[in-house]
C-alpha positions as CSV (number, residue, x, y, z in Angstrom):
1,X,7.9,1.1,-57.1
2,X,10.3,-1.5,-56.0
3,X,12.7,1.5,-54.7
4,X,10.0,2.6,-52.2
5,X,9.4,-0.7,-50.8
6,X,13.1,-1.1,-50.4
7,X,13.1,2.4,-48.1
8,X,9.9,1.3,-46.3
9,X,10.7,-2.1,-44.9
10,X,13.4,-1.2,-42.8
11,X,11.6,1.2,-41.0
12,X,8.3,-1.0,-41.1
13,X,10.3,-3.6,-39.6
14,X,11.6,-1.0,-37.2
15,X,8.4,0.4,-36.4
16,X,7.2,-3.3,-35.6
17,X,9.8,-4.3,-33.4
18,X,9.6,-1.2,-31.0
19,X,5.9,-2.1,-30.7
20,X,6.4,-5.2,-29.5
21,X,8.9,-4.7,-27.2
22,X,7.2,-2.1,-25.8
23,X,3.9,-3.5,-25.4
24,X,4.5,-5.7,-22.7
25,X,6.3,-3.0,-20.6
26,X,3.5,-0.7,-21.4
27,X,1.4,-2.8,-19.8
28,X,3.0,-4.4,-17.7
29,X,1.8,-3.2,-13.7
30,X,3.9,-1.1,-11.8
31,X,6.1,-2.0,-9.5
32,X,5.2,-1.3,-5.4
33,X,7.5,-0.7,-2.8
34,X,6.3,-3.2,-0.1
35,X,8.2,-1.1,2.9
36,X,6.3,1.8,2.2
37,X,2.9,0.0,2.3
38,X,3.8,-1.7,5.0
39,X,4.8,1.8,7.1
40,X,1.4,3.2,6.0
41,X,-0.5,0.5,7.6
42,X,0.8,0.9,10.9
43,X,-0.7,3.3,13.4
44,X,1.8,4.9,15.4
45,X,2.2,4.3,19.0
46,X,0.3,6.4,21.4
47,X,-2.8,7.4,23.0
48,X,-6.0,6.6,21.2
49,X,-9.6,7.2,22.2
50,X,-11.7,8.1,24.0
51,X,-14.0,5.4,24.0
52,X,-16.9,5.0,25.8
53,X,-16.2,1.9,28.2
54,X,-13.3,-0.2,29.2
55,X,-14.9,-3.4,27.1
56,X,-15.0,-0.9,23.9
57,X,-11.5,-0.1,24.8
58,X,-9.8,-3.5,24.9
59,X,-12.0,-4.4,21.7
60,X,-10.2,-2.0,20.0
61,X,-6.9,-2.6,21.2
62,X,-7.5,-6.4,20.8
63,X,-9.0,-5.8,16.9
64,X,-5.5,-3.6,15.8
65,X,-3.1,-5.8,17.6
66,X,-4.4,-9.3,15.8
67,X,-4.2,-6.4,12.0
68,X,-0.5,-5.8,13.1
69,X,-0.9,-2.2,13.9
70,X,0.7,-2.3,17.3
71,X,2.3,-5.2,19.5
72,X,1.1,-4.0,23.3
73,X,-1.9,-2.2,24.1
74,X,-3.6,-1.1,27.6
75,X,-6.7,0.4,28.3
76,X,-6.5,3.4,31.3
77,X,-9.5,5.5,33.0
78,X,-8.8,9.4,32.7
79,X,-10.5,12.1,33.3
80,X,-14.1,9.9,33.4
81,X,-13.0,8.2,29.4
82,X,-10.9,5.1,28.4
83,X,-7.9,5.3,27.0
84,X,-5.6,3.4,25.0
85,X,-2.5,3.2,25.1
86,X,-0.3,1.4,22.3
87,X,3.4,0.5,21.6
């Protein structure tokens, strides 16, 4: 009986020791790329709309310039709708 604990506890001890390192890798978060969110959360620059009147459309352009989505924005009458216009 003695011989089979002799063959078991090295690989008891092995088994332990690969749990615990691995159990706080396993559960560990991953990792996020913090460019790539911050591409995703930009709209790209261009022509938005139409909205309904020129108060709706500076609202708009006001509300995703203070979220970082663009940096300039104007609001232009075409073809009877507003337009915005962002860079």
């Amino acid at each position: 009986m003695y011989a089979k604990i002799v063959r078991i506890a090295p690989v008891a001890v092995l088994v332990t020791a690969g749990l615990l390192m691995a159990g706080p890798a396993a559960t560990a978060a991953p990792q996020q790329d913090v460019t790539a969110v911050s591409v995703q959360q930009h709209r790209p620059a261009g022509k938005h709309g139409p909205y309904s009147s020129e108060k709706s459309c500076h609202s708009a352009g006001k509300k995703g310039q203070s979220q970082g989505h663009w940096r300039h924005y104007s609001c232009k009458y075409e073809q009877h709708k507003w337009w915005l216009y962002t860079s």
